[in-house]
N, C-alpha and C positions, 0 to 999 in steps of 0.2 A: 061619078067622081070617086078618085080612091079616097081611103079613110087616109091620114096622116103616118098610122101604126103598118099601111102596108106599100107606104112609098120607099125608095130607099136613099142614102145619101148620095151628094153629087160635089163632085173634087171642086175646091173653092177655087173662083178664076181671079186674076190679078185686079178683077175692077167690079169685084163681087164687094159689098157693104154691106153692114150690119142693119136689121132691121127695125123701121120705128115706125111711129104713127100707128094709121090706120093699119099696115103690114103687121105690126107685131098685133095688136088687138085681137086680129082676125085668126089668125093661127092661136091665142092662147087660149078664143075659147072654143079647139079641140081638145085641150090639155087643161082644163080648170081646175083642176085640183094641185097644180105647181105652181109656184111662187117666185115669179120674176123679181131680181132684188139685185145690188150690188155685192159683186165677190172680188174684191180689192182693187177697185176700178174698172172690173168688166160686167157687163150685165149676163145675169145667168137667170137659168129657169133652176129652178132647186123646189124639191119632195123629198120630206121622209116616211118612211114606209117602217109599220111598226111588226114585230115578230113574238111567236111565244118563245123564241128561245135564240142564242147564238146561234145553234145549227141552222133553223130553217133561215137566219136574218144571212149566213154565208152561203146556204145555197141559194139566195137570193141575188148575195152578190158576184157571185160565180157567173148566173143566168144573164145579166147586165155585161159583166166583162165579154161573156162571148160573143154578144148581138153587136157590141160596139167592136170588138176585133172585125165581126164579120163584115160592119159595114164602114170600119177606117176612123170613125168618131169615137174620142174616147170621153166619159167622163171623169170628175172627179168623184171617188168613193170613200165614204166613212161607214164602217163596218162596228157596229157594239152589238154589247148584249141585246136584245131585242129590236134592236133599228138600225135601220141603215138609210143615210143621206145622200141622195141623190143629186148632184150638180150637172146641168150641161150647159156646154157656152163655147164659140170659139174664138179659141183666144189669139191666134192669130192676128184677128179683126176687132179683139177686144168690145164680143158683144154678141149678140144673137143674129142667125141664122136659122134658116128653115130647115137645115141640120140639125137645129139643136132642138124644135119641137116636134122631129119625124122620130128622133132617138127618143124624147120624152114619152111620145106615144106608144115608142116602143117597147119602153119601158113600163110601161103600164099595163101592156097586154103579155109582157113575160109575167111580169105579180099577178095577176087577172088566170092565167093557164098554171102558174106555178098553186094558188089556191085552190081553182076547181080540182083538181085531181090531186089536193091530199098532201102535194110533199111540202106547202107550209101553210102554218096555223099563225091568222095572227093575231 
């Protein structure tokens, strides 16, 4: 079975619903280190990711913006000095999707390649 980080997203169909229960459980714990939570009434998966510095915390979120260009998901990003906050969720549907923990995964294994090889310290 693929990991979550090498699926890729799939265009939401008109009678597509946000996930609960037992669905959402199962899919967080490939992504356990993000925090399902309310973001103004929608349910989001949110991570932050800490940096030695603004540079490496903007190439960070450079690496994010391009995986979700490339895969049509976008999230929300907060860029500071040493961190960067991670939101995903669709809001469309006002709530989670298995969108929204394929891009978490995602996002985990850009920070994960972005640290082994040096270009950030965190």
């Amino acid at each position: 079975m693929d990991t979550l980080a090498q699926l890729h997203c799939t265009p939401l169909e008109p009678a597509d619903l946000t996930l609960t229960g037992k669905q959402l459980l199962a899919l967080h714990r490939d992504v356990p280190d993000w925090h399902i939570i309310d973001c103004a009434g929608t349910r989001c998966l949110r991570r932050v990711f800490h940096f030695g510095s603004f540079t490496d915390a903007l190439t960070f979120t450079n690496a994010v913006g391009a995986l979700a260009q490339r895969e049509g998901h976008h999230p929300e990003l907060l860029t500071e000095w040493g961190k960067v906050c991670v939101s995903w969720s669709t809001h469309p549907l006002h709530g989670l999707t298995r969108n929204d923990f394929i891009m978490a995964a995602q996002t985990d294994l850009a920070y994960a390649r972005l640290h082994r090889v040096g270009v950030i310290i965190p």
